[in-house]
Structure formats: structure tokens, C-alpha cells
C-alpha positions as CSV (number, residue, x, y, z in Angstrom):
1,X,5.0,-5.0,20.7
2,X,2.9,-4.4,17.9
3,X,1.3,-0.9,19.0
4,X,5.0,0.1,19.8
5,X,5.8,-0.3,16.2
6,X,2.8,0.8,14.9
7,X,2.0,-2.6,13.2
8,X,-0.6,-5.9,13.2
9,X,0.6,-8.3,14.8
10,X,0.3,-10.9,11.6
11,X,3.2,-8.4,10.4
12,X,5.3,-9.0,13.3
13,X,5.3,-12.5,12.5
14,X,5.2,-12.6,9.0
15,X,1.9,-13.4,8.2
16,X,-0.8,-12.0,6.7
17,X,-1.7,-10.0,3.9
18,X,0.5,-7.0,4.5
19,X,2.9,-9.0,6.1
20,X,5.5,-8.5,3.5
21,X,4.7,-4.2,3.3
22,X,7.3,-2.2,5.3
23,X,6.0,0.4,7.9
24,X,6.2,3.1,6.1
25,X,3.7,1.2,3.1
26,X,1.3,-0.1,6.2
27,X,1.5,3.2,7.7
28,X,0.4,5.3,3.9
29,X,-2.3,2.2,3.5
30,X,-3.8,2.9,7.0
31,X,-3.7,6.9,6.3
32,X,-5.4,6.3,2.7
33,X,-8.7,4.2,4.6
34,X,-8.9,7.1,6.8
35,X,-9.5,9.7,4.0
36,X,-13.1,10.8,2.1
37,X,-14.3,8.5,-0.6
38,X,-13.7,11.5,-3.2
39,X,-10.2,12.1,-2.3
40,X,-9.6,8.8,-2.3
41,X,-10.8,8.1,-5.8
42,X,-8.8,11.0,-7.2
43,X,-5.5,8.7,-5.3
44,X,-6.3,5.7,-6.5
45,X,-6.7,7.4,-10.1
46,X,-3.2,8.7,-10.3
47,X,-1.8,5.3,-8.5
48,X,-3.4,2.9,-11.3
49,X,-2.0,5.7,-13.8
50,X,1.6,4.8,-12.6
51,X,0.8,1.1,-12.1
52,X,-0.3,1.0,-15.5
53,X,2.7,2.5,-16.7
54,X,4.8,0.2,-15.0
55,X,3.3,-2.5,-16.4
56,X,3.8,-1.2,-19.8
57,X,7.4,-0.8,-19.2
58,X,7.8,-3.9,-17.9
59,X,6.2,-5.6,-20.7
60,X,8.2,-3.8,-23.4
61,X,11.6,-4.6,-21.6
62,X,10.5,-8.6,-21.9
């Protein structure tokens, strides 16, 4: 069951550390561990840009 939905099995039962992620999360995850260190980098720089920002918001509203 958990190849026909593209997912671990800990998902499929609720467990695990991506167990609360929906496929389409899982599924960007898995593609971003398949990419070059570089490119990856560069991602991970714009995502923290955004998390940061956020957080800022977030903090602000409070």
C-alpha cells in the first residue's frame, strides 16, 4: 500500500517523523535529497529566508 501511494509506511500509519507531512510535502522532501549539494544550498537559502520572515511576522502579531 505504501508504494501505491508513494509514501513510508510510518506515514500510512501515522507515525514517524514525516508522518504528519501530506504527499505532496513528502514527495518535494524526497525530490530535494535527490538534488546536488550546490543547488540544494541555494534552496535551503531562500527557504530559511521565508521561514525567517515568518517568524518575524508571527512574533510581531503576538
Amino acid at each position: 500500500m505504501a508504494k501505491v501511494f508513494s509514501v513510508t509506511v510510518d506515514f500510512l500509519i501515522g507515525e514517524g517523523e514525516n508522518a504528519s507531512y501530506d504527499k505532496e510535502t513528502v514527495n518535494r522532501i524526497n525530490d530535494i535529497q535527490k538534488m546536488d549539494d550546490e543547488t540544494k544550498k541555494v534552496l535551503f537559502n531562500v527557504i530559511d529566508t521565508y521561514i525567517q520572515n515568518f517568524k518575524t511576522k508571527q512574533a510581531f502579531k503576538k
